[in-house]
C-alpha positions in Angstrom: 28.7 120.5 -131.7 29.3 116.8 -133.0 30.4 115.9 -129.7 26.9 117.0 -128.0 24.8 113.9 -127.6 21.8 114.6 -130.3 19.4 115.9 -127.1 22.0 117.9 -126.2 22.1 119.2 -129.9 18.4 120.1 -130.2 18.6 121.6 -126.9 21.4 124.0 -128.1 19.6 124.9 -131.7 16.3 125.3 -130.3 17.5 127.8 -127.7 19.5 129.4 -130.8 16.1 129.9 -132.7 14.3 131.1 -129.4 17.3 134.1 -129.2 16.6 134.5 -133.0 13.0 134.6 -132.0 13.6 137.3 -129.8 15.6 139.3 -131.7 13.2 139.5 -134.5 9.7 140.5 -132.1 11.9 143.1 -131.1 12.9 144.2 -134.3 9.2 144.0 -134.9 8.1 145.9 -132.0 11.0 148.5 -133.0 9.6 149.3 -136.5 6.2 149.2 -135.9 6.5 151.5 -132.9 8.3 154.0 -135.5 5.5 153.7 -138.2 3.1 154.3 -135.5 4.5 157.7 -134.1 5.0 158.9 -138.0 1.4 158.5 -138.5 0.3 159.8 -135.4 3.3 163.0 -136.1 0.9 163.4 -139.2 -2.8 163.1 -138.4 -2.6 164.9 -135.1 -0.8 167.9 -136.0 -2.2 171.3 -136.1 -2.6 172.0 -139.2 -3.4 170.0 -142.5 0.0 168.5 -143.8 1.4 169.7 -147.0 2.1 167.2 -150.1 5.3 166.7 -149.7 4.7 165.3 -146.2 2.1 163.5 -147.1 4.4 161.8 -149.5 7.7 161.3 -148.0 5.6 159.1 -145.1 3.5 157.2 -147.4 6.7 156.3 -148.6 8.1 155.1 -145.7 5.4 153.0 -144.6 4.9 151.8 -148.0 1.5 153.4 -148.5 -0.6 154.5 -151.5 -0.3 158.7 -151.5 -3.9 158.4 -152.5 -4.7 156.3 -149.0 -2.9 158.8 -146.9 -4.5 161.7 -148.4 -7.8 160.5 -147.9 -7.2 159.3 -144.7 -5.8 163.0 -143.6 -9.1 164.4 -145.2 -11.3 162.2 -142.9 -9.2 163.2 -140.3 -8.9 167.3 -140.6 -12.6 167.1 -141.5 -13.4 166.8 -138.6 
């Protein structure tokens, strides 16, 4: 690297944080894909999810138990 002229320097870490950059919107993409389809898992299911569910996904998306509950109300409601 200290032999790289200092163009040639910036040229190699700024292609370094554009990989990096990638890596993490994919990462990104990845887990927020996954919190999506557990939420969806719940709300659209047949029947009304029991609490232990309800809980063991709030904690994964790091959501109040309170939230999702309500939110499941609003959505079996109806």
């Amino acid at each position: 690297m200290k032999s790289l002229s200092p163009e040639e320097q910036l040229l190699v870490v700024s292609q370094g944080f554009q990989l990096l950059q990638g890596q993490l919107d994919k990462l990104v993409e990845t887990r927020t894909t996954k919190r999506i389809e557990l939420l969806s898992d719940l709300l659209f299911s047949k029947d009304y999810p029991d609490n232990y569910k309800i809980e063991t996904i709030a904690k994964k998306l790091n959501m109040s138990v309170e939230f999702l509950k309500k939110l499941c109300d609003r959505v079996f409601e109806s």
